[in-house]
Each structure stands twice: as structure tokens, then as C-alpha cells.
ZAMI-711766 format. One line per field, with one value per atom (N, C-alpha, C, O): x, y, z; residue in one letter. Coordinates in Angstrom, 1 decimal. Example, Ala and Ser with C-alpha at 12.3 -4.5 7.8 and 13.67 -1.06 7.14 Angstrom:
xx = [13.2 / 12.3 / 13.2 / 14.2 / 12.8 / 13.7 / 12.9 / 13.4]
yy = [-5.7 / -4.5 / -3.3 / -3.3 / -2.2 / -1.1 / 0.0 / 1.1]
zz = [7.8 / 7.8 / 7.8 / 8.5 / 7.1 / 7.1 / 7.9 / 8.0]
code = [a / a / a / a / s / s / s / s]
//
This chain:
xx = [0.8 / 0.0 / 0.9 / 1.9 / 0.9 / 1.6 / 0.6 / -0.5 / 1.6 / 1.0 / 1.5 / 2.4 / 0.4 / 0.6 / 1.0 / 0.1 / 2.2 / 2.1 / 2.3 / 2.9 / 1.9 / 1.6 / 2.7 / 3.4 / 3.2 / 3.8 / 3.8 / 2.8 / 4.1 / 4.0 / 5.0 / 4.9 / 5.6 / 6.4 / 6.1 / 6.0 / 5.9 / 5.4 / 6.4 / 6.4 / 7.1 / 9.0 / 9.8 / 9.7 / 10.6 / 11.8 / 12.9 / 12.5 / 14.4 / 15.1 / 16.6 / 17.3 / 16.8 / 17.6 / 19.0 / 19.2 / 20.4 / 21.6 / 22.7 / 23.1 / 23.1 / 23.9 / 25.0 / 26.0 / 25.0 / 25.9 / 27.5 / 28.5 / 27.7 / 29.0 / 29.8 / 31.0 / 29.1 / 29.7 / 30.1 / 31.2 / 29.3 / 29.6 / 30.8 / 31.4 / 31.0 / 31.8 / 33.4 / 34.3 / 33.3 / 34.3 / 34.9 / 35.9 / 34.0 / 34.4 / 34.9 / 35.3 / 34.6 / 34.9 / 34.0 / 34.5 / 32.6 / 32.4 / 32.7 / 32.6 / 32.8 / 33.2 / 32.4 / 32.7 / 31.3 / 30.2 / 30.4 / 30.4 / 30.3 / 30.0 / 31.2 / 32.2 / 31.2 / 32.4 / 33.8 / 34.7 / 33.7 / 35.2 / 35.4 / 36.4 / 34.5 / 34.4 / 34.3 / 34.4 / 34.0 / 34.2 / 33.1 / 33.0 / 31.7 / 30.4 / 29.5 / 29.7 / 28.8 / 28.1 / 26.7 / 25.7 / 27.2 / 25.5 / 24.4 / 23.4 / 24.5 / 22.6 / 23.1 / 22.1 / 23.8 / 23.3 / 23.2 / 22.5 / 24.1 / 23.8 / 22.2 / 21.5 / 22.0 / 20.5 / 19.4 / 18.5 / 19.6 / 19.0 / 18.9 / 17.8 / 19.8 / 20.2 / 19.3 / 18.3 / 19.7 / 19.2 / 17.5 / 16.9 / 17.1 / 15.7 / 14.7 / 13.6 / 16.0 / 15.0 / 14.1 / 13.1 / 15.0 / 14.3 / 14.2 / 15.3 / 13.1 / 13.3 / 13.4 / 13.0 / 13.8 / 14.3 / 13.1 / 12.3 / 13.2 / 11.8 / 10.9 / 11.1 / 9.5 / 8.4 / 7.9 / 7.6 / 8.2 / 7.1 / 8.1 / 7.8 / 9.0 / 9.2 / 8.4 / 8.3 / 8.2 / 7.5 / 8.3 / 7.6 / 9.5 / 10.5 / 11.6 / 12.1 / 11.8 / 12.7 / 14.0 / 13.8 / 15.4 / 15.9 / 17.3 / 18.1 / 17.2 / 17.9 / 19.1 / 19.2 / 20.0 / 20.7 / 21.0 / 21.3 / 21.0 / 21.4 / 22.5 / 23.6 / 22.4 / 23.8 / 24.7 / 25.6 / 24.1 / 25.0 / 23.7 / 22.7 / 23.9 / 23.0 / 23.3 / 22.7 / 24.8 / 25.2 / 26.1 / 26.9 / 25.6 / 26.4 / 27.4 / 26.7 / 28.5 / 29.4 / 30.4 / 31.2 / 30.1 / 30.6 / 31.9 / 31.8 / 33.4 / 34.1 / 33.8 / 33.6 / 34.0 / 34.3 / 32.9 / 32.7 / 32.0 / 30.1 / 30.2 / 30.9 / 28.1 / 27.4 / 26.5 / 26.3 / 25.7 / 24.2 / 23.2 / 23.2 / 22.3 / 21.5 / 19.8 / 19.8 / 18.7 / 17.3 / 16.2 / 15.5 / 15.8 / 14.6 / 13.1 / 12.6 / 12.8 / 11.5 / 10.6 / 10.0 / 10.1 / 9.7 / 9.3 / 8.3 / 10.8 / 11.2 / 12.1 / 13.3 / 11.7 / 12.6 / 13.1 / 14.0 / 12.8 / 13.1 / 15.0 / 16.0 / 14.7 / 16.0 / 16.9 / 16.4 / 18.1 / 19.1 / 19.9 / 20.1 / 20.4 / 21.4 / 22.8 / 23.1 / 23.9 / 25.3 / 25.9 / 26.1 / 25.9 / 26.0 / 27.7 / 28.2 / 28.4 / 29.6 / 30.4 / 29.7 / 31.6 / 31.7 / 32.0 / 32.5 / 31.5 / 31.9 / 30.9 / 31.1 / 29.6 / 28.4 / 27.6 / 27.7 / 27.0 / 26.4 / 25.4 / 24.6 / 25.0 / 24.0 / 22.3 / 21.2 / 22.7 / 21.1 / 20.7 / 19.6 / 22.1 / 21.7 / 21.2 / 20.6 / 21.4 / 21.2 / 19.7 / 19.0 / 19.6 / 17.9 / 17.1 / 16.2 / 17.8 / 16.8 / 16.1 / 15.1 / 17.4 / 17.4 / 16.1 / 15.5 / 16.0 / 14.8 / 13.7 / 12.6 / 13.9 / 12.1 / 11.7 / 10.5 / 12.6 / 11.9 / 12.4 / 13.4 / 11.3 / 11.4 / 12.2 / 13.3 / 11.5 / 12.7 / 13.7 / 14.2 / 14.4 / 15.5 / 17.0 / 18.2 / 16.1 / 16.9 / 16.6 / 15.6 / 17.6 / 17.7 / 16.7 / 17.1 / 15.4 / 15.5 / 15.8 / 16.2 / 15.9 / 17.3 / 16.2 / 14.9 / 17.6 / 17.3 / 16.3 / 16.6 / 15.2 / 14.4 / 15.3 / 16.3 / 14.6 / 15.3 / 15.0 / 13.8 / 15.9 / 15.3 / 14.2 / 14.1 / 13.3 / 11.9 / 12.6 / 13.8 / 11.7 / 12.4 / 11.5 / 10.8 / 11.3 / 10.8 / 9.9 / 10.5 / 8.4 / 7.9 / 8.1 / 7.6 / 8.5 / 9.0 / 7.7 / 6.6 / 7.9 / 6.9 / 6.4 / 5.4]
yy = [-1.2 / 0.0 / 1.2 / 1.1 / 2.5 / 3.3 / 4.3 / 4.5 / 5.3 / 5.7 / 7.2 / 7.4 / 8.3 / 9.8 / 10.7 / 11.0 / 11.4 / 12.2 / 14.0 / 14.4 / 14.5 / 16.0 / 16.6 / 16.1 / 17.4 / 18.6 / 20.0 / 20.1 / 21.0 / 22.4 / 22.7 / 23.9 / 22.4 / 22.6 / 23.0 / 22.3 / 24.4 / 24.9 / 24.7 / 25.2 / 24.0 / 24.1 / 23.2 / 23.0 / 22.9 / 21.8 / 22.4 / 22.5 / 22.6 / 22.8 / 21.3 / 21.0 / 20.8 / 19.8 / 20.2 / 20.8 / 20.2 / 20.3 / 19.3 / 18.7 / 19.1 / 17.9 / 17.6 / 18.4 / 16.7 / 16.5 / 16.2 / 16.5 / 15.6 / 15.1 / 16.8 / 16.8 / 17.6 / 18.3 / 19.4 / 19.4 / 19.9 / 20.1 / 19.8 / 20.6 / 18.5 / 18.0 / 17.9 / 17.6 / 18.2 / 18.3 / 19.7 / 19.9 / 20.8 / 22.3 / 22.5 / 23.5 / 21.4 / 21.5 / 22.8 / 23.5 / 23.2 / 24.2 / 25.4 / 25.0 / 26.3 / 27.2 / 28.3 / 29.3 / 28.4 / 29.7 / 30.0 / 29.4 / 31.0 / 32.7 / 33.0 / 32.4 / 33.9 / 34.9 / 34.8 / 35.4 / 33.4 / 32.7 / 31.8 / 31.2 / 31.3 / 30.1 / 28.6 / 27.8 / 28.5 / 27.2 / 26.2 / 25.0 / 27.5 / 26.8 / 25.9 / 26.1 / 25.1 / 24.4 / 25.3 / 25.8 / 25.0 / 25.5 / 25.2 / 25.9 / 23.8 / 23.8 / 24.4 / 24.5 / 24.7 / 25.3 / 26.9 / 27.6 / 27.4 / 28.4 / 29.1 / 30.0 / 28.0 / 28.0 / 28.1 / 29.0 / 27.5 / 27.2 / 28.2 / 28.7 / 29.2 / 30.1 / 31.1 / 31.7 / 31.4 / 32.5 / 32.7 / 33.7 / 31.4 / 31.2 / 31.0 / 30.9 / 31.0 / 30.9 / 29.6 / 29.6 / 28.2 / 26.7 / 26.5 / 26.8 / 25.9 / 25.1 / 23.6 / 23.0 / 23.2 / 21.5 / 20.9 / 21.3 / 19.6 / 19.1 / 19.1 / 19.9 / 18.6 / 18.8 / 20.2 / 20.6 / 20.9 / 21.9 / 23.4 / 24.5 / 23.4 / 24.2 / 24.7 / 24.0 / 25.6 / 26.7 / 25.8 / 25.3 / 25.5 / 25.2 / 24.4 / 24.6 / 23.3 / 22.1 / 22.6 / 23.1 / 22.3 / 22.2 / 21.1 / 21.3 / 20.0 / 18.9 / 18.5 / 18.6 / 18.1 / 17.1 / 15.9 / 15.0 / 16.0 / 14.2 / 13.6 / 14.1 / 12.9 / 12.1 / 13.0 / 13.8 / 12.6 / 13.5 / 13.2 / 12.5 / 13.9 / 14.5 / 14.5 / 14.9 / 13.9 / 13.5 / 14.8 / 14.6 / 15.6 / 16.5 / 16.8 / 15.9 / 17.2 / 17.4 / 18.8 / 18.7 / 19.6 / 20.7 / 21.0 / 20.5 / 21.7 / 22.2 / 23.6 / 24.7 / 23.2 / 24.7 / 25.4 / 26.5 / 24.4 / 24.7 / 23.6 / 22.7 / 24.5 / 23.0 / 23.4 / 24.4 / 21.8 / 21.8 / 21.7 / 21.2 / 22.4 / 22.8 / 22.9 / 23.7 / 22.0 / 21.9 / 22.4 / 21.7 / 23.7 / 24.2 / 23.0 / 22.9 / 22.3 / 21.3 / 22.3 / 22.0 / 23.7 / 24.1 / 24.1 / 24.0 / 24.1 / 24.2 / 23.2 / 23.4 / 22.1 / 20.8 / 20.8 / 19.9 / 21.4 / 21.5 / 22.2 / 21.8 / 23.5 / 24.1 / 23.8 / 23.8 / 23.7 / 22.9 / 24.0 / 24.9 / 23.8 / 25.8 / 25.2 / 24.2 / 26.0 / 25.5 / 27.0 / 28.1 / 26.4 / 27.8 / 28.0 / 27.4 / 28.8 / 29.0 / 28.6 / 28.6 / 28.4 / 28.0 / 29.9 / 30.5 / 30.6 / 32.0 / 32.3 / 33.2 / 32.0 / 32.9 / 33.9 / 33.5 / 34.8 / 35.7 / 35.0 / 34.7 / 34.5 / 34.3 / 34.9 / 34.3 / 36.1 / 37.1 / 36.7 / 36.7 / 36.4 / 36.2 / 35.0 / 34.9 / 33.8 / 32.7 / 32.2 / 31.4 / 33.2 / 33.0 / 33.5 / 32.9 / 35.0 / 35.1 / 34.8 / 35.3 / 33.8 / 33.2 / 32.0 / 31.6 / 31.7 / 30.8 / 31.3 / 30.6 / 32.8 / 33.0 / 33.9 / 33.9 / 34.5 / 34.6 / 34.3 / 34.5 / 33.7 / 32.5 / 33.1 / 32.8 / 34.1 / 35.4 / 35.6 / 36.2 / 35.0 / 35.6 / 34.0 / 33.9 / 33.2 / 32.1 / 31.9 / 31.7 / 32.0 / 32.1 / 30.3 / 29.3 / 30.1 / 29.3 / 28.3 / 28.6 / 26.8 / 25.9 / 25.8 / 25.8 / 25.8 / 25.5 / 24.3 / 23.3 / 24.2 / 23.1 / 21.8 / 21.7 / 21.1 / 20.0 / 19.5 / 19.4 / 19.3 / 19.6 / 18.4 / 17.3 / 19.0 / 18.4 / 17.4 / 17.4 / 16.2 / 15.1 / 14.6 / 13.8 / 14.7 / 14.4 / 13.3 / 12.4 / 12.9 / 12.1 / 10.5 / 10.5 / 9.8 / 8.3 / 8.3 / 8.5 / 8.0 / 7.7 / 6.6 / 6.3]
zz = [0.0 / 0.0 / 0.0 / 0.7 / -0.6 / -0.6 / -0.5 / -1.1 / 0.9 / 1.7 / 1.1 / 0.2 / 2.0 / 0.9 / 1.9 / 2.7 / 2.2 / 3.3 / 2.7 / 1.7 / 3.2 / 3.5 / 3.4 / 4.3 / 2.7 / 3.0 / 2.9 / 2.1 / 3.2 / 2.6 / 1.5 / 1.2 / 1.0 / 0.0 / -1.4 / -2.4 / -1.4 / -2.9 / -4.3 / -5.4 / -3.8 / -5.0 / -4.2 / -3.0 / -5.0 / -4.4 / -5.7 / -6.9 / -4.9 / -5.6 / -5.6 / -4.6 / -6.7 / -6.9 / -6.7 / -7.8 / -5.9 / -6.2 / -6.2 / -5.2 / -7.3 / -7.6 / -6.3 / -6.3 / -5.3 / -4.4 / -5.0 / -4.3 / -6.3 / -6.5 / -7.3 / -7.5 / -7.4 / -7.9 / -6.2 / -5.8 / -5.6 / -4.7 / -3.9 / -3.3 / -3.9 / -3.6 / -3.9 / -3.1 / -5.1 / -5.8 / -6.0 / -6.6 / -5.3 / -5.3 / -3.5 / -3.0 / -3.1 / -1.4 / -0.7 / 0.3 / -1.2 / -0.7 / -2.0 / -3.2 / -1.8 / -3.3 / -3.0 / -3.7 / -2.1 / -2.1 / -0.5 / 0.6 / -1.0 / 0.3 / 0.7 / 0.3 / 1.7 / 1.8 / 1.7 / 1.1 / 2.6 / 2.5 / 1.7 / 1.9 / 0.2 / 0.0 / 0.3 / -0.6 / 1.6 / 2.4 / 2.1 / 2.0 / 2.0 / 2.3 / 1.2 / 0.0 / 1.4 / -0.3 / -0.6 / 0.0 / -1.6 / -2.3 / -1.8 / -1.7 / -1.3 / -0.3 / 1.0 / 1.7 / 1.3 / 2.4 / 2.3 / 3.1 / 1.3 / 1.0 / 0.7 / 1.2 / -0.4 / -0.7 / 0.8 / 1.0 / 1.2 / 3.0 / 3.3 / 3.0 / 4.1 / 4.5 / 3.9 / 4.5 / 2.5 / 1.7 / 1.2 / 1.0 / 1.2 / 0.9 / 2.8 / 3.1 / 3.4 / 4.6 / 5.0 / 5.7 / 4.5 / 4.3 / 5.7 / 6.4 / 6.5 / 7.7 / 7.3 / 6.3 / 8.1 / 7.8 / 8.0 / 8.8 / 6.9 / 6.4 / 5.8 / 4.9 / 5.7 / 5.4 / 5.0 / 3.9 / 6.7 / 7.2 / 6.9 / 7.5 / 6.0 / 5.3 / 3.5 / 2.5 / 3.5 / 2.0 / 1.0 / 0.2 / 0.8 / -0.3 / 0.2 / 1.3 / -0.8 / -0.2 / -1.1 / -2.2 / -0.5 / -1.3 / -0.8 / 0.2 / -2.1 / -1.5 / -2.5 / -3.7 / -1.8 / -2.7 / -2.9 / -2.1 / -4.2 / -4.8 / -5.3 / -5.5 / -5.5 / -6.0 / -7.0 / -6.8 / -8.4 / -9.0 / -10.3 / -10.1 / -11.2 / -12.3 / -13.6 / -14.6 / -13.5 / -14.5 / -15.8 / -16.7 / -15.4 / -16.4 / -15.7 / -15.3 / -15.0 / -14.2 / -15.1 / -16.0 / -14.7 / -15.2 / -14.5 / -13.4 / -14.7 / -14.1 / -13.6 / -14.1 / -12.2 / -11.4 / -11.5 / -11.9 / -11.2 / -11.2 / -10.5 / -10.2 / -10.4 / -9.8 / -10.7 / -11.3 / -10.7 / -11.6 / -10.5 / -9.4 / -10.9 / -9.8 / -10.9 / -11.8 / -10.6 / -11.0 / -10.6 / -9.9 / -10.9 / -10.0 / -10.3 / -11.4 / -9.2 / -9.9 / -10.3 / -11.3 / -9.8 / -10.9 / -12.3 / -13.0 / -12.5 / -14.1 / -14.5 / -14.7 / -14.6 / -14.7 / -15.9 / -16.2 / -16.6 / -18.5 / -18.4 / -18.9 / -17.4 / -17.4 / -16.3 / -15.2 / -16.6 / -15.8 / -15.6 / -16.4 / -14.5 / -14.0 / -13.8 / -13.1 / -14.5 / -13.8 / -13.2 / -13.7 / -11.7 / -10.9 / -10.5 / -9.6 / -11.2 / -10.9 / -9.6 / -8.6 / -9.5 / -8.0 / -7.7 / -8.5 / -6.2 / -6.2 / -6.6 / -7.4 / -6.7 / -7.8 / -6.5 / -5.3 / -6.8 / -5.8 / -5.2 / -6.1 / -4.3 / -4.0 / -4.0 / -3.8 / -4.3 / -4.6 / -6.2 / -6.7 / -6.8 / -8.3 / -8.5 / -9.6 / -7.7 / -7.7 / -7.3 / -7.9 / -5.9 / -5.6 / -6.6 / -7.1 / -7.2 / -7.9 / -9.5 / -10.1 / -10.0 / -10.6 / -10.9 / -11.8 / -8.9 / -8.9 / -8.8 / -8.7 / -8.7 / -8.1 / -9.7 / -10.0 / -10.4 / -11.7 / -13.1 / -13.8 / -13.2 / -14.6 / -15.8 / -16.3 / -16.0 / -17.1 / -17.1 / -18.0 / -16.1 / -15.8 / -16.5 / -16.7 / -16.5 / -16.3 / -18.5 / -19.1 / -18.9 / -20.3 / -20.9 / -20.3 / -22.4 / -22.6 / -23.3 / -24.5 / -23.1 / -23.6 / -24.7 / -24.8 / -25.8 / -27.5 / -27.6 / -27.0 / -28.2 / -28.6 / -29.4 / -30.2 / -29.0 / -29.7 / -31.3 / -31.6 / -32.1 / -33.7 / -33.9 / -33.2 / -35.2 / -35.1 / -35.6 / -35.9 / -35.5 / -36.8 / -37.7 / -37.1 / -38.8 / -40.0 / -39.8 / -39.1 / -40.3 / -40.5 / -41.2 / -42.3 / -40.9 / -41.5 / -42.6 / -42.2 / -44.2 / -45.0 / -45.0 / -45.7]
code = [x / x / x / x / x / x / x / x / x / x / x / x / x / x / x / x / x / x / x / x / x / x / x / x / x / x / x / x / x / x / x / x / x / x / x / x / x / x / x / x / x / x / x / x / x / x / x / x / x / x / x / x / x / x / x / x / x / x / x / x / x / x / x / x / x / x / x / x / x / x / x / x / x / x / x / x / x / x / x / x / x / x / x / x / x / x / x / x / x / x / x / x / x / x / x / x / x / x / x / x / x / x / x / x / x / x / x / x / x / x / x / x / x / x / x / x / x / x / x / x / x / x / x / x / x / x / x / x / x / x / x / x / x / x / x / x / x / x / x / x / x / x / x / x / x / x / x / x / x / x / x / x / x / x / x / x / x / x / x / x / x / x / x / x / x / x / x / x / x / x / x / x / x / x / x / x / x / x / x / x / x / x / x / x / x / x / x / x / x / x / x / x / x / x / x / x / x / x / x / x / x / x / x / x / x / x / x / x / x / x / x / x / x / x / x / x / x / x / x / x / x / x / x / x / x / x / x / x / x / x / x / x / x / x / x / x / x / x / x / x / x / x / x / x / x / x / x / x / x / x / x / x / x / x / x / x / x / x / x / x / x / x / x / x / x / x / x / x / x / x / x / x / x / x / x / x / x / x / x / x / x / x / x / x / x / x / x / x / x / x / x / x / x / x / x / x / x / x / x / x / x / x / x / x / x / x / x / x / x / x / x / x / x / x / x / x / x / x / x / x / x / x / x / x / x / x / x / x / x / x / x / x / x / x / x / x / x / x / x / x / x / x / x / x / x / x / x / x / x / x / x / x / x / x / x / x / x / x / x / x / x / x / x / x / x / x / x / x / x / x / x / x / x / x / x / x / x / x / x / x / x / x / x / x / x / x / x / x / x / x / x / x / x / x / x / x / x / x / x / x / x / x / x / x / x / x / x / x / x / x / x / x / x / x / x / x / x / x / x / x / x / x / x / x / x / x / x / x / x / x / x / x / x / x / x / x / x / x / x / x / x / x / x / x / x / x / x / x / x / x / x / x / x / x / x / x / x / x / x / x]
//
């Protein structure tokens, strides 16, 4: 039986743990700190559920960028973000909170009908 539980979570934001990893930290003043927690901090997340907006990390995402992270607003699952290691953090939130702002990825070419 699969069971349904409740949360408040209007958005969930994805950040690739192996890249993080691989920058030892890279964001905020001293560079020491990671991107989800930065994220945390800056969006105001309480841990869990019973926070407005989740934002978690996972394994890895597969694109592995140098000297970035990949980072997925579920939002907008179409566009995929590589956030510099050192990126501002104001530019980062607000990257997630307006859609305009985040440039859109090239469509993928049509492909011709098989006769």
C-alpha cells in the first residue's frame, strides 16, 4: 500500500551532491560553504516537510561541469542551472524565483515524419 504524506512545500530545488563535492564548498564569503546550504540560509528553508520550499541534494545529475554546480529548480525541470563556484547568492535566488530571468534551452530539432 503506498502511503501519501503532506507537506508544505510549494517548490523543491535539486543540487547535484558530486559536484559540490568536488568544489569542497566554493560559495559565500570565505568560500568554504556548499551550495545547499547556502540555498537554505538564503531562501529561509526550515528542515523538512514543514518548510515553503525544499531544497535537496542528490547524488549526481550527470552532467558534471568544471568549477560549477548543476543545480534543477522542480519548478522548471526543462532548465538545468550551472552555478559557478563564487556565484552571488542574490543572483542565484533570484534566478529561482523569476522564470525570465533564467535564459530558454534550444528546442530539440523536429524530426521528419518516417513515410
Amino acid at each position: 500500500m503506498i502511503r501519501v504524506l503532506a507537506s508544505r512545500w510549494q517548490g523543491s530545488v535539486l543540487v547535484c551532491g558530486k559536484c559540490s563535492k568536488k568544489l569542497h564548498g566554493g560559495f559565500g564569503e570565505k568560500g568554504r560553504m556548499s551550495l545547499v546550504k547556502l540555498l537554505r540560509q538564503a531562501l529561509g528553508v526550515k528542515k523538512g516537510r514543514k518548510s515553503d520550499r525544499g531544497v535537496v541534494e542528490v547524488k549526481c545529475l550527470g552532467v558534471c561541469p568544471k568549477n560549477a554546480v548543476v543545480m534543477v529548480d522542480g519548478a522548471r525541470p526543462d532548465r538545468w542551472m550551472l552555478v559557478p563556484a563564487g556565484a552571488d547568492v542574490t543572483e542565484v535566488v533570484s534566478t529561482l524565483s523569476e522564470p525570465a530571468s533564467v535564459p530558454s534551452p534550444s528546442p530539440p530539432p523536429a524530426s521528419l515524419p518516417l513515410p
